[in-house]
N, C-alpha and C positions, 0 to 999 in steps of 0.2 A: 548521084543520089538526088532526088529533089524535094524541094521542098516546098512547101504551099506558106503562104503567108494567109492567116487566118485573122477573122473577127475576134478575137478573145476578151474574156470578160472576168470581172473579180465582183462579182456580188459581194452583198453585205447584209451581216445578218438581219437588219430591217426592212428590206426586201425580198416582199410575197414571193417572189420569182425564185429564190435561195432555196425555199423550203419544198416550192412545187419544182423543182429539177432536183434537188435532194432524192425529191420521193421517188420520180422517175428510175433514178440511178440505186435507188435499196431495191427495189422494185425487180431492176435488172441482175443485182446480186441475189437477188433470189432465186431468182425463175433458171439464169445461168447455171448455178450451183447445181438445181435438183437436175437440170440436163444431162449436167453433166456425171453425177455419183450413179446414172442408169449404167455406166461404163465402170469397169473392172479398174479402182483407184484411177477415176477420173476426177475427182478433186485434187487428190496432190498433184496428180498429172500434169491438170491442165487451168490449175488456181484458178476458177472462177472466181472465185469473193474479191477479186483485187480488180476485174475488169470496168467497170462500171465508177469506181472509182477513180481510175485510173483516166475513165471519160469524161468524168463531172469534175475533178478538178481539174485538168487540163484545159478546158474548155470554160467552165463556168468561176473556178478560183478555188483557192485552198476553202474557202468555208463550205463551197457545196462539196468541196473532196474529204473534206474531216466531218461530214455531217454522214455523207452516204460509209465514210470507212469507219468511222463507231459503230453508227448503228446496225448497218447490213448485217455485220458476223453476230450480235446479240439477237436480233431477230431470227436469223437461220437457226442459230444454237437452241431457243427459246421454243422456235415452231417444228424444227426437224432435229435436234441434238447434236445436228451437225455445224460449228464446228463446236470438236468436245469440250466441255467447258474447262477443263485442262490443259487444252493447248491455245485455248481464246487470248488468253494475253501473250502470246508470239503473233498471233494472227493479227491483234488488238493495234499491236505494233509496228508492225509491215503495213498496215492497213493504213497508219497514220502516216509513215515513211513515204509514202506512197503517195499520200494526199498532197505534203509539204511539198516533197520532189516535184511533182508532177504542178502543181502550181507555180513552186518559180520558176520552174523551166519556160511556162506558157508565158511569164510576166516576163522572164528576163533575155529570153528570146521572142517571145511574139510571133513564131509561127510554126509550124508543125514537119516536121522531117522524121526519117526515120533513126538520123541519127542523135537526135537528140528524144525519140523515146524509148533509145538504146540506152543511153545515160540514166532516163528516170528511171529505168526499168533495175538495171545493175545496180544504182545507187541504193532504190529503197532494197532491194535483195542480199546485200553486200553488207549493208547496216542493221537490215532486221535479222540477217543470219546470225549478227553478233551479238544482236540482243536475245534472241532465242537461246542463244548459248549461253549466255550469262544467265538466262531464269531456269532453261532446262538440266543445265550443265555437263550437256553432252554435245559434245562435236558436229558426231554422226549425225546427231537426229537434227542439230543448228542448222547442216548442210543439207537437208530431205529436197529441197528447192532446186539446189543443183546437182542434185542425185538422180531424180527424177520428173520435176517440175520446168526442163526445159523447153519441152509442147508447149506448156501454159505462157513461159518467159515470152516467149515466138508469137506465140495467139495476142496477148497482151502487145506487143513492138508493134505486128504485121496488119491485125486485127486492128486495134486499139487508130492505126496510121488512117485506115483504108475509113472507119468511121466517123475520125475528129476529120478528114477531108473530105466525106458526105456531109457532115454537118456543115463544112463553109460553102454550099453551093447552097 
């Protein structure tokens, strides 16, 4: 398996740079989502709102990943109603998962493989299943991700690899 040792970076929120790659990354949670919902349940399919996230913290640090994963799903929910404002705090949450994960991984490994965006990927999915389930309080619906959101998991691992190592050239 290989692995690229990358430039990675942990902006801070007093840096202009935090907030214009923030923008960047809602920007890409948007345009991805509406791509994807042209497709017969291709949001749950193929989780777009987590990708872009998933790119800005990895690469720029948890605060550009908690920035782009709050606010993307409120904006999408806001301008397209998707996602429904009743399932926004599962999404809310995975989105956060996701920022945290996907940050220390970058800090505490320092470069990009695919098997360690196999780890952020499982981990935030594994713990927001369980929080979806503690707010939804159903099983079934905690598990929608690995029921049908494996396309997305794969897009996110495979996708997510092929871009953080276009970005260090």
């Amino acid at each position: 398996m290989q692995t690229t040792t990358a430039k990675l970076y942990s902006l801070e929120y007093n840096n202009a740079r935090t907030y214009g790659f923030s923008a960047l990354f809602i920007a890409g949670n948007i345009l991805l989502p509406q791509l994807c919902h042209t497709i017969h349940l291709g949001g749950p399919m193929l989780l777009p709102i987590y990708f872009f996230t998933l790119i800005g913290a990895y690469k720029y640090g948890w605060r550009v990943g908690l920035l782009t994963a709050v606010l993307s799903p409120f904006i999408n929910s806001m301008l397209f109603g998707m996602p429904l404002p009743e399932v926004l705090p599962a999404i809310l949450s995975k989105s956060i998962l996701l920022a945290a994960a996907a940050g220390y991984a970058a800090y505490r490994f320092g470069k990009v493989s695919l098997l360690i965006l196999t780890g952020v990927v499982l981990s935030y999915q594994v713990a927001g299943s369980l929080v979806e389930w503690a707010i939804a309080g159903n099983f079934f619906t905690a598990i929608q991700d690995f029921r049908i959101g494996i396309p997305g998991m794969l897009l996110q691992i495979f996708g997510g690899y092929i871009v953080l190592r276009l970005m260090t050239k």
